[in-house]
N, C-alpha and C positions, 0 to 999 in steps of 0.2 A: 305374585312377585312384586315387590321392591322396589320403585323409582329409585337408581344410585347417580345423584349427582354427581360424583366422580366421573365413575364408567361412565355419563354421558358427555363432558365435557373432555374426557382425553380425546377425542378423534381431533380436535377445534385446537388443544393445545398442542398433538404434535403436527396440525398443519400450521399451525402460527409459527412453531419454533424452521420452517422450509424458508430458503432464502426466496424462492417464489412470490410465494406469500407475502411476507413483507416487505418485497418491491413493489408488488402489485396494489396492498391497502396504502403504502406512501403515494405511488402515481394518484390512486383514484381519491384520498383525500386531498391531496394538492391539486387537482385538479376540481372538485368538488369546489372546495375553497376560495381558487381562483375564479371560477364559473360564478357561485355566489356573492362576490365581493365586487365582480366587477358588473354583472347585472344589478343588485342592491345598487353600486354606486351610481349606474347610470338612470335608475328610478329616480334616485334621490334630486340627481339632475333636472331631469324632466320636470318632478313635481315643484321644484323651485321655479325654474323657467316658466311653468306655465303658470304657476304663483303671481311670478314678475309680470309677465304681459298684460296681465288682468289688472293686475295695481296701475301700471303704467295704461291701462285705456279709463284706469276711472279718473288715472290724476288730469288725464288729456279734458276728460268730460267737465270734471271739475274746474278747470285751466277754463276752458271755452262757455261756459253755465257764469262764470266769476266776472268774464269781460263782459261778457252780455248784459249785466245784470250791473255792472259798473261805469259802461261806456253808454250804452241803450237800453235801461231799463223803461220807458215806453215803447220799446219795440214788441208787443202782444207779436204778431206772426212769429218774427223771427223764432221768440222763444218758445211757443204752440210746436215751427215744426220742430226744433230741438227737440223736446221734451215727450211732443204727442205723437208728432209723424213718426218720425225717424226709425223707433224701434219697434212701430207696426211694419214698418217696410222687412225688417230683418228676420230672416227663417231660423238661424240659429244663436244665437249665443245674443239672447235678448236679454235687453236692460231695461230698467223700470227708473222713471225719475218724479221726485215731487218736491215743489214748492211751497217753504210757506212762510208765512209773512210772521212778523217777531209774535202774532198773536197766536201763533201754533194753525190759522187758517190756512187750508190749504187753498194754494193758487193756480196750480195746474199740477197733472199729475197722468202719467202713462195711463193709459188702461189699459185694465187688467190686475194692474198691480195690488188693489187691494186682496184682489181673489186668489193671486200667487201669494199674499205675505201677511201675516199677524203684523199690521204696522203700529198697531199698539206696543207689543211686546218689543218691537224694531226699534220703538223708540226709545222706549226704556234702556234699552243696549246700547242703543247709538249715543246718547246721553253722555255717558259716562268713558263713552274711547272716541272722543271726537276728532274729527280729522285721522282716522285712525282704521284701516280696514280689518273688518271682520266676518267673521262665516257664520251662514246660518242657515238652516232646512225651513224651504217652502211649505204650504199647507198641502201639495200633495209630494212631498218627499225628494223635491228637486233642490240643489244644492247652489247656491248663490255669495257672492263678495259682495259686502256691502261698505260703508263709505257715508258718515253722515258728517255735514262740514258747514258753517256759516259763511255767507255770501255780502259785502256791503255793497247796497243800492246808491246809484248814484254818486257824481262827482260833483261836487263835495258830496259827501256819504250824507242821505236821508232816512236810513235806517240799515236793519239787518234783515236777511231771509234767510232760511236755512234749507236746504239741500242734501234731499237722501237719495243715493244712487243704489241699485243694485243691478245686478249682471248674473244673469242662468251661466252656472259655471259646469251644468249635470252633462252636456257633452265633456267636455274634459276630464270630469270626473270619469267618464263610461270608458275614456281612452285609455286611463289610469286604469281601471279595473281588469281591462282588455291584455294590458301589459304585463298585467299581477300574472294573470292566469298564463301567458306564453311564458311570465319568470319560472313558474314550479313546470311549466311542461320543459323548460330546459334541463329544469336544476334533475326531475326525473330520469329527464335520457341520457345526463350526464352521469347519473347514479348508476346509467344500467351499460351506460359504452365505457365509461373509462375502467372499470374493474377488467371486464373485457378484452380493451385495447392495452392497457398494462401488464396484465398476465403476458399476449403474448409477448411483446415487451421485454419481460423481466425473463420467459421461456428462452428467447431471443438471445438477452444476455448472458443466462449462465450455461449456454451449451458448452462455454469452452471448457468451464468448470465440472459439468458433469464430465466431459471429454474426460480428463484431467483425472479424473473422480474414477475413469472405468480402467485409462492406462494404470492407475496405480493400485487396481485390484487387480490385475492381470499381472502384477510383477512379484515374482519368486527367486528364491534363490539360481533356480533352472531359469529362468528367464528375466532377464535384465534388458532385453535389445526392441522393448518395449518403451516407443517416441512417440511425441505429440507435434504433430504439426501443425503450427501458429500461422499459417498463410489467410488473411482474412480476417484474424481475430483483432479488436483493439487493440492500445500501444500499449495500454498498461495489462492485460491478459496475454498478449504476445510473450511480453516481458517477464510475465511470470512461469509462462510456459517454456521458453529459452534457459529461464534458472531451472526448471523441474528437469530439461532434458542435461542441462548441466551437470545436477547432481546424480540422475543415473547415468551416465557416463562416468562420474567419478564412482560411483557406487559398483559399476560393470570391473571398471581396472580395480578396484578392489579387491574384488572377488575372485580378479582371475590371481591378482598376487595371493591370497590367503589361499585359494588352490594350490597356486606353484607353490608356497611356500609350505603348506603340508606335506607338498608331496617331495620339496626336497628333504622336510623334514623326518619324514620315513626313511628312507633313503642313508642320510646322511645318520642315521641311529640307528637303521638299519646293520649297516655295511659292517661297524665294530660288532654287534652282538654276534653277528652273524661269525666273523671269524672268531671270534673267543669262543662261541659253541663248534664251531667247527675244529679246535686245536683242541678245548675240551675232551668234545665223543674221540679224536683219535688220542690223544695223549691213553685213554680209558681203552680202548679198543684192546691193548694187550700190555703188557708188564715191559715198564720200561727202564733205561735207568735215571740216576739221578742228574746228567748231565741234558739228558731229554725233555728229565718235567723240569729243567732251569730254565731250558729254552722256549718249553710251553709257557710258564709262568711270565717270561719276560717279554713275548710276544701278547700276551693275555694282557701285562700289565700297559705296555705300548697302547693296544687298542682303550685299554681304559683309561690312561690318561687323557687319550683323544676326545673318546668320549666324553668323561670329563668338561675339558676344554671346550666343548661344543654345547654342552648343556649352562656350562658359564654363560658363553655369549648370546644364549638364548635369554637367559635370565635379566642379563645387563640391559639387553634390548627391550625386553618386558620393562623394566623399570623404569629406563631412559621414557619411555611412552608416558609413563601414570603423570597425569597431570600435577599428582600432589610429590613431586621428585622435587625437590630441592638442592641449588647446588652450594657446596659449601668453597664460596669465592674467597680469594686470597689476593694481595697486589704480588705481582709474578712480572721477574722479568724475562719475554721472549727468550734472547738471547740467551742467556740460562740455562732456559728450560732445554733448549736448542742443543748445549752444551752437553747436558745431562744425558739428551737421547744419543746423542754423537758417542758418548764415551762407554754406554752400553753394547752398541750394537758395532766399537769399533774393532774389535776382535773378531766376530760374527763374517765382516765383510772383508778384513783380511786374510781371513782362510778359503775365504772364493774368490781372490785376489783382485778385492773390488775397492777404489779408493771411497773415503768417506768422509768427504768434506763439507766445512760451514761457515757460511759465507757474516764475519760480524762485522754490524756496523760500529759507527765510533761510539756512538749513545746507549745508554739503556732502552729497551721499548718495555714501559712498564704498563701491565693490565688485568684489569680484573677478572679473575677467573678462577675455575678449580685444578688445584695444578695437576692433582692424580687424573681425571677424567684426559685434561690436554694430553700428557707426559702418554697415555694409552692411545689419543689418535695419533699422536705425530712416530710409535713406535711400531700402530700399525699401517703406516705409511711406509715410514724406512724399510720396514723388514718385508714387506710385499716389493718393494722398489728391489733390496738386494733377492729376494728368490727369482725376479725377473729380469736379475739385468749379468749378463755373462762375465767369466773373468776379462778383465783389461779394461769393462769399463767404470764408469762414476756413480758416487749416488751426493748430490750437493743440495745441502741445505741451509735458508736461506732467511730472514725476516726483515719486513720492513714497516716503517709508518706509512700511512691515509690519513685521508683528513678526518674522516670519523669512524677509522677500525685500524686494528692492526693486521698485518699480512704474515702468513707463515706458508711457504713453498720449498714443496719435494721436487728433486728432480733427480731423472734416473738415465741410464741412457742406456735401458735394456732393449728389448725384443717390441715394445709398444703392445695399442692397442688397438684393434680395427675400428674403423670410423660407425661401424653399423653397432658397435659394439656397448659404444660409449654412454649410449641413454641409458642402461641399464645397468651400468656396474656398481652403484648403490644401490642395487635391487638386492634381498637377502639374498644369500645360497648361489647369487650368479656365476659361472667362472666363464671366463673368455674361452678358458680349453675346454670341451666336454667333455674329456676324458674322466677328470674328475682327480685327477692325481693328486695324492699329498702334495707334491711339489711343485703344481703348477697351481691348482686351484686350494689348499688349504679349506677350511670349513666353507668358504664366499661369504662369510660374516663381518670379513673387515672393514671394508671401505663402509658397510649400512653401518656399521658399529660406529666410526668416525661422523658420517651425518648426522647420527644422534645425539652424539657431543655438542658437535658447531648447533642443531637445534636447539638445542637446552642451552646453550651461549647466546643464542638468538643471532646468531652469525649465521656462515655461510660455506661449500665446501663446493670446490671446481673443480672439473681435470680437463686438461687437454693432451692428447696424441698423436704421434703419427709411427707406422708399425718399421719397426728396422731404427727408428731413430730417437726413440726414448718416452716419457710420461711424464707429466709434469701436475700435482697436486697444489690447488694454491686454499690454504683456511683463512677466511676472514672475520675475525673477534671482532664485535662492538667496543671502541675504544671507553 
C-alpha cells in the first residue's frame, strides 16, 4: 500500500475546521507567547542587572585604587591589603588586581591571578578598550569582567600606573544558566497545560452553541415547541439564544396559520364543488325539464362565480406577498377616492336602508399611491361594514391629515366585533360567525386583503370595536 498524503491529513483538517480547535490553538498560542515573552523579558532584565552591578563594583574598585594611588601613593600596606589581602579573604565572586608602573612592571598583583588568566593576551585586549569593561574565559573556563584603566601617582602627578581588575563572574553566570533551564521547563509545561486548560475552556464555551446546535436538529414541521433556555449562559449567547427562541415562535404561529389556512382553504373550495356536483348527479339523476336544468345552471353558475371570486383573492394575496410587486403610484386625492367608493356602493346600502355617508374636509388630501389597489381596500371595508350593519343604521366615511401619513376611516354602526375576536380578523379565511355564511362571513379574505394593501403602501391598517355599537377601520398611508 500507498502512503496518501491526503487521506492522511483529512482527520487534522476536519478537526482544524471545529470551533473547539481553534479556541483552543488561539488560548494556547497566546498563552505560549505570553509565557515566552515575559520570561525572555525578565532574563533579559537579570542579565543586565547583573551586568550593572559588576561594572559598578569595578568602577567602586577603580574609584578607591585612583585615590589611593593619588592621595597615598607611599602607602605599601594600604595598597598590599587593597589589592593582596582582600580578595584572598573572599569565597566567592573573587577579583584579581595588578599594578604596574608606566614600564609595564608589575607592582603588586592578587595571587593567583596569573594562573586564573593569560595576562598576556589580557593585555593586548585591555590595550585597545581602555577604561572600558570587557569579557573574557579563564584558563580553566571560568568567566570573568575585566577593566583595564590608567591611574596618576601622586599630587602633583609623578607618573602613571596602570591598573587591571578582574572579577570571577562564573557564579552568575551559573545562576543565569540555572534560569535558562527553569525558562524551557516552563515554557514546556506551558506547552502541555494550556492546550489542556483551553480545550476545556473553549468545551466550556460552546456548550450553548452545541445546545442550540441539538434544539435545531430536533425541529420539524411536527415539532416546533422545541426552546432553548439561556439561564446561565453569557450576555452575548443568551442573546442569541432569546432571538433563536424568537424566531421559532414566529416560525410555530406560522405554521399553525399555513395549517389553518389550508385547511380553510379546502373547505372554502370545497363547499362550491361540492354543491355543483351535487346539483350536477341530481339534475342527471332522471330527465328533466328545461326550466329545472335553468335553475341547475344558475345555481352551478352562483357557486362558480364564488368560486371564482375566491380563487381571485387567493391570487391578489399570492402577489401582494412577492417581494418583486411593484405598485404603480399615482398622486391621488383621499377625498376623491372617498367619493368614488361612496357613489358605488350608494345604492347597495340604500336597499338595506342604510345611510352612506362622507365626511369632506375643506382641502384636498393629496398622496401617493395606487388608486386601483386603495379604491379595493376601502370598497372592502364599506361593503363588509353595510353586510354588518342593520337597516336604520350608518356606515360614514371619513379622511384626514397627520403629520407624516394620511388617514382614511370606516365606520359603521352595525352588530360590532367581540373583543376576543379582534387579534385575528386579518387573519385569512377568519369569520367572527362560524357559521360560515355567505352573508355573515363572505370568503374571510377581506380585511387580510386590505392589510396587504396598506403593506405594500408601507402603511398601516387598525380596527377598533365594541359589539351592539359599531366598527371602526382607520388606514394610514405614508404621506
Amino acid at each position: 500500500m500507498f502512503w496518501n498524503p491526503a487521506r492522511s491529513l483529512a482527520p487534522l483538517s476536519r478537526l482544524w475546521r471545529t470551533l473547539a480547535f481553534r479556541l483552543t490553538a488561539g488560548y494556547a498560542l497566546a498563552g505560549l507567547f505570553l509565557v515566552f515573552f515575559s520570561i525572555a523579558s525578565l532574563y533579559l532584565v537579570l542579565v543586565r542587572e547583573l551586568d550593572k552591578s559588576t561594572d559598578l563594583f569595578l568602577a567602586d574598585k577603580v574609584h578607591v585604587l585612583r585615590t589611593m594611588l593619588r592621595d597615598r601613593p607611599s602607602d605599601e600596606d594600604a595598597l598590599h591589603e587593597e589589592i593582596v589581602l582582600e580578595s584572598a579573604a573572599r569565597r566567592y565572586e573573587q577579583f584579581y588586581i595588578r599594578l604596574e608602573d608606566q614600564q609595564n612592571k608589575t607592582l603588586l598583583m592578587t595571587p593567583g591571578m596569573a594562573a586564573q588568566l593569560d595576562l598576556a593576551q589580557l593585555a593586548d585586549r585591555t590595550r585597545t578598550h581602555l577604561d572600558h569593561t570587557i569579557e573574557t574565559t579563564g584558563r580553566d573556563g571560568k568567566s570573568f569582567r575585566v577593566i583595564s584603566t590608567s591611574a596618576p601617582v601622586g599630587s602633583p602627578v609623578t607618573g602613571t600606573d596602570t591598573l587591571l581588575i578582574a572579577v570571577d563572574v562564573s557564579q552568575k553566570e551559573a545562576l543565569l544558566a540555572r534560569y535558562r533551564f527553569w525558562f524551557w521547563v516552563v515554557l514546556l509545561a506551558t506547552l502541555i497545560t494550556f492546550p489542556l486548560i483551553g480545550y476545556q475552556i473553549a468545551r466550556q464555551g460552546i456548550r450553548p452553541v452545541e445546545e442550540m446546535a441539538t434544539a435545531a436538529r430536533n425541529i420539524s414541521s411536527t415539532n416546533l415547541r422545541v426552546r432553548i433556555h439561556p439561564e446561565g449562559y453569557p450576555f452575548e449567547l443568551a442573546s442569541l439564544a432569546g432571538t433563536f427562541n424568537q424566531m421559532l415562535d414566529r416560525l410555530e404561529e406560522s405554521f399553525e396559520r399555513i395549517s389553518r389556512f389550508s385547511a380553510d382553504i379546502a373547505h372554502d373550495l370545497r363547499t362550491p364543488v361540492n354543491i355543483i356536483r351535487g346539483e350536477a348527479e341530481v339534475a342527471l339523476a332522471r330527465a328533466r325539464t328545461v326550466e329545472e336544468y335553468r335553475e341547475v345552471l344558475d345555481s352551478s353558475l352562483e357557486e362558480a362565480v364564488r368560486l371564482s371570486d375566491l380563487i381571485g383573492d387567493l391570487l391578489f394575496l399570492a402577489r401582494a406577498e412577492s417581494p418583486l410587486n411593484e405598485l404603480s403610484r399615482e398622486r391621488v386625492n383621499a377625498i376623491e377616492l372617498l367619493i368614488a367608493v361612496r357613489d358605488y356602493y350608494e345604492a347597495s346600502a340604500a336597499s338595506r336602508h342604510i345611510s352612506l355617508g362622507l365626511v369632506e374636509g375643506a382641502e384636498p388630501l393629496l398622496v401617493d399611491l395606487d388608486r386601483s389597489l386603495m379604491l379595493r381596500a376601502v370598497s372592502n371595508l364599506v361593503s363588509n361594514a353595510i353586510a354588518h350593519t342593520g337597516p336604520g343604521g350608518a356606515v360614514t366615511l371619513r379622511a384626514a391629515s397627520e403629520p407624516n401619513s394620511i388617514r382614511i376611516e370606516v365606520s359603521d354602526t352595525g352588530v360590532g366585533i367581540p373583543a376576543e375576536a379582534l387579534p385575528r380578523v386579518f387573519d385569512r379565511f377568519f369569520r367572527v360567525d362560524p357559521s360560515r355564511s355567505k352573508v355573515s362571513g363572505g370568503t374571510g379574505l377581506g380585511l387580510a386583503i386590505v392589510q396587504s394593501i396598506l403593506a405594500l403602501h408601507g402603511g398601516s391598517a387598525e380596527i377598533t370595536s365594541q359589539l351592539g355599537q359599531g366598527t371602526l377601520v382607520t388606514l394610514r398611508i405614508p404621506a
